[in-house]
N, C-alpha and C positions, 0 to 999 in steps of 0.2 A: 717137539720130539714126541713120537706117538708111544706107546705103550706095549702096542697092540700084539707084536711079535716077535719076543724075547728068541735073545738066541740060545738059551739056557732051556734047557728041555725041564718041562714043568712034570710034576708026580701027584698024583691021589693024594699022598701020605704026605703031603707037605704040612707043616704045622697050618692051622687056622686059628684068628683074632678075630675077638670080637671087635667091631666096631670102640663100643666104649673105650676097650683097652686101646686100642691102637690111637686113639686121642690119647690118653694117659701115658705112652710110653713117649708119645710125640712133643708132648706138654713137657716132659720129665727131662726127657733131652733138651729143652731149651731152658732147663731149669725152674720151673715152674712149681716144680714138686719139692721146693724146696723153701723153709721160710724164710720171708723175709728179714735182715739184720736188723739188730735196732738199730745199730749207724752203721753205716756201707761206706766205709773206706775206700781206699788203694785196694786192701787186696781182694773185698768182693767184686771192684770192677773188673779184673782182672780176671778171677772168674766166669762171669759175665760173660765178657770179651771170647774166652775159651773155648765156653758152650759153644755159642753162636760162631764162631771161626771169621766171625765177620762183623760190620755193622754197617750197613748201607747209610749216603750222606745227601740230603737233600734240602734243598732251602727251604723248604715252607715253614714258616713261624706263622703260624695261626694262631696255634695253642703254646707252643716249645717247637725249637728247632729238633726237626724231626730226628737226630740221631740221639738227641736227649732221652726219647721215649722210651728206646728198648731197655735201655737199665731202669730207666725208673719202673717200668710193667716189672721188673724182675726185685729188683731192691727194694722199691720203697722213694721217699723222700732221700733225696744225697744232692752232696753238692757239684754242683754242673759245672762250676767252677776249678774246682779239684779234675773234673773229668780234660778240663779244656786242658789244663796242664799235663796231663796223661799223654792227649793226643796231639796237641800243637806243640807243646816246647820242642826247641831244637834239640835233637837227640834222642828225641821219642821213643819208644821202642814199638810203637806205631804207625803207620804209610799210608798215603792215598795213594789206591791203586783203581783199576776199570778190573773190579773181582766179579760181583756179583753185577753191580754196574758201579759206579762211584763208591767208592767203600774204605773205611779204614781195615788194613791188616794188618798182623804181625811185620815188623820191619822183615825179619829175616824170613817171611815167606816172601820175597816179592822173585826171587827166581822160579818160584811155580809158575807163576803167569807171564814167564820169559817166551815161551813158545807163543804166545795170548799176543802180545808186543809185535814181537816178529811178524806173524800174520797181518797184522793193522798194519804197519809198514810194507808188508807188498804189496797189499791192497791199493795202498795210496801210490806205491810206486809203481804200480801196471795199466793207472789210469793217467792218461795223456792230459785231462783235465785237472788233475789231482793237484794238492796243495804241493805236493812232490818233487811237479816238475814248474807247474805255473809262479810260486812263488818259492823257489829256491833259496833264491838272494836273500830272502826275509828270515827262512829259517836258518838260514847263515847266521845273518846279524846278532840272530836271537843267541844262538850258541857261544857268539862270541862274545854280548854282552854278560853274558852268564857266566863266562869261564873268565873273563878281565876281572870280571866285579863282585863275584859271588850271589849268593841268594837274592832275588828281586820279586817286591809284588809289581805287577802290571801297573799300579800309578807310576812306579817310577821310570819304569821302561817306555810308560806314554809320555811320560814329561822329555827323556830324548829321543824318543820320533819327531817331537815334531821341531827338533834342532835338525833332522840327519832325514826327513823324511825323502825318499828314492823316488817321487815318480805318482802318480795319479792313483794310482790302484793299492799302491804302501800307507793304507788307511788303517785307523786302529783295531779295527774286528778283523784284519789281514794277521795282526802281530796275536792279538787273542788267540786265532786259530791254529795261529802256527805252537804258540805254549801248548795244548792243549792235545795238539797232537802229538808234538815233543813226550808229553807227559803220556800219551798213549800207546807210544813207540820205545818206550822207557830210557829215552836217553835225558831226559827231565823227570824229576821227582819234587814232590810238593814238600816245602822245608819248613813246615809252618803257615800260622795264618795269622793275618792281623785282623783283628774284628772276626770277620767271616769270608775277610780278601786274602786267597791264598800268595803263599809266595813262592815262587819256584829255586829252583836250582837243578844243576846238571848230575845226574844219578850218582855220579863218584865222588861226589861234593858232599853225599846225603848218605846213601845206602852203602851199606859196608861193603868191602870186596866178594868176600864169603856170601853173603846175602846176594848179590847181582851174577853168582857163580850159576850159569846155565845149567839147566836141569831137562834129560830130555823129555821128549815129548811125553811117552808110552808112562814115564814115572811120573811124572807132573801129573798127569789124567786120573791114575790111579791112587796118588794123594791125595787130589781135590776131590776123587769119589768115596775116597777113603772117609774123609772128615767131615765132607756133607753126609754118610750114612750115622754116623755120628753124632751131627749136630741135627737130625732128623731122627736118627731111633727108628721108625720103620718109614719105608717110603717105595716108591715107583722109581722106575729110572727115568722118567721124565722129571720126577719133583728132585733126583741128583744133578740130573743134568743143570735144571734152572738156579742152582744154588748158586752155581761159576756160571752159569749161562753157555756149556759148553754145547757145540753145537752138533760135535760129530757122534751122533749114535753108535756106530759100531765101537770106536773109541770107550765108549760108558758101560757097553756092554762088555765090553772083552777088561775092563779092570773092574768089573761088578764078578766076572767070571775068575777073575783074579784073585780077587777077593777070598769069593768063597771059599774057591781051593784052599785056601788059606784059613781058615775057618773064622774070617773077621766079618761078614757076612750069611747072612743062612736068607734061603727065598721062603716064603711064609704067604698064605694068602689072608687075605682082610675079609671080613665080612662087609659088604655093600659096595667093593672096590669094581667096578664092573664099567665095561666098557663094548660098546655093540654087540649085548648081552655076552659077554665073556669075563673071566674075573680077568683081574690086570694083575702080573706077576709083582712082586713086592719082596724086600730086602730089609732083615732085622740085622742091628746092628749086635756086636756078642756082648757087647757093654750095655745095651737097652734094659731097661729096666719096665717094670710097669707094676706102678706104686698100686694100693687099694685105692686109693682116692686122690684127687688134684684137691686142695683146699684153698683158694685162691678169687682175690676178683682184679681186675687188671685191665687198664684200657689200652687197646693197642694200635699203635701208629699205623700206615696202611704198608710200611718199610718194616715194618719188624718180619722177619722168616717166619713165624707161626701163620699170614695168612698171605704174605708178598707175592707167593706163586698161588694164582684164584684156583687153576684146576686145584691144588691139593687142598688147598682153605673148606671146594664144595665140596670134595669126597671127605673129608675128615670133620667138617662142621655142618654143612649142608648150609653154608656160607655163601650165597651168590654176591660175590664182591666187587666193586666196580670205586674207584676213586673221581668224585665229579667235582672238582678244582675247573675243570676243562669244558662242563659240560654248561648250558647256559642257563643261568639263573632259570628261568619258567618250566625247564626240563626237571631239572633235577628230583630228584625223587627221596631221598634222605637230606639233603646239605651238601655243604660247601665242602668241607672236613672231615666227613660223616668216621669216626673210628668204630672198630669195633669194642664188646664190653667181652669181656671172658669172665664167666662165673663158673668154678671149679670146672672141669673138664669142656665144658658148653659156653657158646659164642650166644648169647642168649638176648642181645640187642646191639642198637648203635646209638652213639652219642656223638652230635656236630660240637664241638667244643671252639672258645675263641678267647683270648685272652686280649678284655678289654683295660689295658696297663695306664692309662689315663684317670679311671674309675676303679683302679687296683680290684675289678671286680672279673670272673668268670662267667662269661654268658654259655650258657648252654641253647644252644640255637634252633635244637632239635632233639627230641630224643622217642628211638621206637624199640618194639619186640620183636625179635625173632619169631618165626612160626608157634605157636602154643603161647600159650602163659604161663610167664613162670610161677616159683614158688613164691607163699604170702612175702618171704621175708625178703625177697631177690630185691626188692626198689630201696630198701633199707641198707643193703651192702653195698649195692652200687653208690648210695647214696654217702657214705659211710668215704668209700674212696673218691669222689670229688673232691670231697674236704678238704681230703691230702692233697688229692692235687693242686689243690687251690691254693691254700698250705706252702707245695712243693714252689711253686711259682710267684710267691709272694702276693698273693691277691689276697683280698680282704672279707671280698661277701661272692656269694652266688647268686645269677637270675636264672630262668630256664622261661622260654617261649614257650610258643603256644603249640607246635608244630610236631604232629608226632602222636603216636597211639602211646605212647607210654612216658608221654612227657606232664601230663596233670599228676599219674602217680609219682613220678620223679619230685617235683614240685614240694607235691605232700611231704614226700621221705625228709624232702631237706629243708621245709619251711621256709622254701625259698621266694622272692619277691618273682613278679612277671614279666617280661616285657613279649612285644608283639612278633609275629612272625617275619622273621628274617631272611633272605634265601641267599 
């Protein structure tokens, strides 16, 4: 979604941010600016959860399963276990929904992304090829095991395929797909997980009535714009849109225009916000704040919203971010995991991190600087929060390779033993 030409007629006199600030109000809204508890309960996840309106879910355990990270960047050490209960137990006040893409929400927002639902179902229903029409019978089955039997993870649904299986093609990645779409289409919802294996169930089985109550399209848009100006503090209507991943620009703009009117929005421009030398229009939330200072150090998952969407990570940090999970060992250019390091308001390195749980130890795989050197003290704070994290995860010592402009001084800070380079 381009930038490039707001339908909101721009003015001279529009407030101007500074750069710096506009990190500090951006940090502030994702809570940042705020310190860490000495124990983080219930109710500062909860919190948490608030700011961010969301938390994106992905499997990588390298280091912690990546939706672990964004509260611990926020809180501190807490326990992950207290969180699993939060979001798995039955009854949650929690949902896997396709928000931003896999995500836990608010149970009772899941009627915003009703119209989200809806779309992915015609989709599949306008293609002749589509799970839709080609495997009907399957998503049949599935509904009906689901509504005989209640909640099911997929081992148990595989174990009667293959009492009942229909036919050559009624393979288990046929039954997979059809969950998954079910859960796309929102007539399945995720009722829990065992381990990290979800378990499904039919929406009405899970989601309240109130909660699954449709919501049209024009107020849905302009909620979900709502809360991402919010859970952003100032931003683009590009970095609104990527929040939900909404795709229809005019849509963004006419509840950005909504907004304003409204005076829950004001357009403001940024200093270095530029785009085919022109500024890019921009939107402060009436809630934003912008502390004196972020006092803070925090490693962030490559899933946390401070840098998930890259365009806004390189106008707000000068962040060129790229995740190389994907990319092939001899390429790669930072790691495997490569996270980024936040020191008070600045994104000031990266750290490959890995949690060697055999050796109850933390390799650090890799570690570099951002453009500049930082200050004398920067390798000391970061070094400072390993510990915890180390700490956080139950591991016992730190190594740090070889690998990296800022991986000898890292070393120093934490007296830590060596090993070799790793890709």
């Amino acid at each position: 979604m381009s930038d490039a030409s707001p339908s909101v007629p721009r003015s001279p006199a529009l407030p101007l941010l500074r750069a710096a600030e506009a990190r500090r109000i951006a940090l502030a809204a994702q809570g940042f600016a705020r310190p860490r508890p000495t124990r983080a309960g219930v109710r500062a996840m909860h919190g948490a959860l608030a700011r961010m309106a969301t938390l994106q879910i992905d499997s990588v355990n390298v280091f912690a399963r990546s939706h672990y990270l964004p509260l611990y960047s926020r809180l501190g050490a807490y326990d992950t276990a207290q969180l699993d209960r939060l979001l798995f137990r039955r009854g949650a006040p929690y949902t896997e929904c396709w928000a931003h893409v896999a995500a836990f929400i608010p149970t009772r927002d899941w009627g915003l992304f009703g119209f989200r639902m809806a779309d992915e179902r015609a989709r599949q229903q306008a293609r002749p090829d589509g799970i839709a029409h080609r495997h009907r019978d399957v998503l049949e089955w599935v509904r009906v095991e689901l509504a005989e039997r209640g909640p099911l993870r997929p081992a148990q649904l595989d174990h009667d395929l293959r009492r009942v299986r229909r036919g050559p093609w009624w393979d288990w990645d046929v039954v997979k797909s059809a969950l998954e779409h079910l859960w796309r289409w929102g007539e399945v919802a995720i009722a829990g997980r065992h381990g990290f294996q979800r378990t499904y169930a039919l929406a009405e089985h899970v989601i309240p009535d109130e909660a699954r109550a449709d919501v049209p399209r024009p107020d849905a848009v302009r909620e979900l714009v709502r809360r991402a100006a919010r859970a952003y503090g100032v931003a683009t209507a590009s970095d609104l849109a990527d929040y939900w991943r909404l795709r229809d620009r005019r849509a963004v703009l006419t509840a950005l225009a909504e907004l304003a009117e409204a005076g829950e929005v004001e357009q403001v421009r940024v200093e270095g916000w530029t785009s085919a030398g022109r500024a890019l229009p921009a939107w402060r939330h009436r809630d934003a704040v912008c502390p004196r200072r972020i006092d803070r150090v925090a490693v962030l998952t490559p899933f946390d919203p401070v840098v998930w969407f890259r365009d806004r990570a390189l106008r707000l940090f000068a962040l060129d971010y790229r995740i190389e999970i994907y990319t092939p060992a001899p390429r790669r250019r930072y790691g495997y995991y490569s996270l980024p390091v936040l020191v008070d308001d600045e994104i000031v390195g990266r750290v490959d991190l890995k949690a060697d749980r055999g050796a109850a130890q933390l390799l650090v795989q890799s570690a570099w600087w951002e453009d500049g050197r930082p200050s004398p003290d920067t390798a000391e704070r970061i070094a400072a929060e390993l510990r915890l994290a180390a700490r956080w995860q139950g591991l016992e010592s730190i190594s740090v390779g070889r690998w990296g402009d800022a991986a000898d001084e890292l070393a120093g800070a934490l007296g830590a033993r060596r090993h070799e380079r790793v890709r």
